[in-house]
C-alpha positions, 0 to 999 in steps of 0.5 A, a space after each residue: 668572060 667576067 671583068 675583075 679589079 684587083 685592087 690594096 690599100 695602097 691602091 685606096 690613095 685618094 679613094 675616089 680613083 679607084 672607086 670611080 674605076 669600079 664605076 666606070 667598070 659597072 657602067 660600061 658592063 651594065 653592072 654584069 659579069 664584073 667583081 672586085 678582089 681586094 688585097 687585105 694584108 700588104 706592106 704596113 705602111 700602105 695603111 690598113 686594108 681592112 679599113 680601106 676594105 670596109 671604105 671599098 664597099 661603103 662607096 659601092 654599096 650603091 652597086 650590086 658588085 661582088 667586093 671579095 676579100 683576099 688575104 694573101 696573093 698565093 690565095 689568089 687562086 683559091 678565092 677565084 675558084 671559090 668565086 666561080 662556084 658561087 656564081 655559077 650558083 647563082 646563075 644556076 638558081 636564076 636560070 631555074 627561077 626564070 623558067 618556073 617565072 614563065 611557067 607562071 606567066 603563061 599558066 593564065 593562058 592554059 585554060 579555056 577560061 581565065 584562072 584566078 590567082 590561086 588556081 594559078 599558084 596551085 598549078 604552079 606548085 603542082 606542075 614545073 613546066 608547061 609539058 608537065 601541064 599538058 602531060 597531066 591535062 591528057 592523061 588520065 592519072 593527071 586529070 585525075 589529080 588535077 580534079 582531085 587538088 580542085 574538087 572542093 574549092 573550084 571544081 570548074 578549074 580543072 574541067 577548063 585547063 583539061 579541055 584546054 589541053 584536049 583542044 592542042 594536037 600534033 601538025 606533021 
């Protein structure tokens, strides 16, 4: 569920209302799964709303909220559409950030000694998941190429994370 506020021009009338609605918003979701669609084109006479915009997310910039614009109402819902695709893709690249982030936590840990930094960031370019790991430390076309990335700069890397994995078997 994500909480929006819909707000206009007219709604900016004093400023600080709205903007401490959004903030009691942000507080109250930790600063998640919340937005602010703003209305650009209204009545004349409730001032400009691209000005009212502009103030909107100068007194917001303090919070990581997604301030959208919106031209018309009938767009409504093509802006909401809009909104949860790039969301959605957001998530989506997070998620995958996180996962690669605990596979490169967990690298040190994968080798019968301790692996210095850049044979971490190698293994971490080199396999995606920790089962890739232990695929390419117990077959032999893997140890073949986890010796081969090692050879010339630090040969005994490889040598650890194989007998590593060798020392792992199936409990039924």
């Amino acid at each position: 569920m994500f909480n929006i506020v819909l707000l206009s021009a007219h709604d900016m009338q004093p400023p600080a209302n709205e903007v401490a609605r959004v903030e009691r918003l942000y507080h109250k979701t930790g600063g998640r799964d919340i937005g602010v669609i703003f209305l650009l084109k209204e009545n004349p006479q409730h001032g400009n709303g691209t000005t009212a915009f502009i103030e909107l997310q100068m007194n917001l910039c303090n919070f990581d909220i997604p301030v959208m614009p919106l031209t018309t109402l009938t767009n409504l819902q093509s802006t909401l559409s809009s909104f949860q695709r790039q969301l959605f893709n957001s998530r989506s690249a997070a998620s995958s950030a996180s996962r690669l982030n605990s596979v490169v936590a967990l690298l040190p840990y994968c080798s019968n000694n301790p692996l210095p930094e850049h044979a971490r960031n190698v293994l971490s370019d080199l396999v995606h998941s920790i089962p890739d790991l232990a695929q390419a430390a117990t077959t032999r076309e893997g140890q073949a190429a986890l010796r081969q990335w090692f050879s010339d700069s630090m040969p005994q890397v490889a040598e650890d994370v194989i007998a590593f994995w060798e020392q792992e078997f199936i409990v039924d």
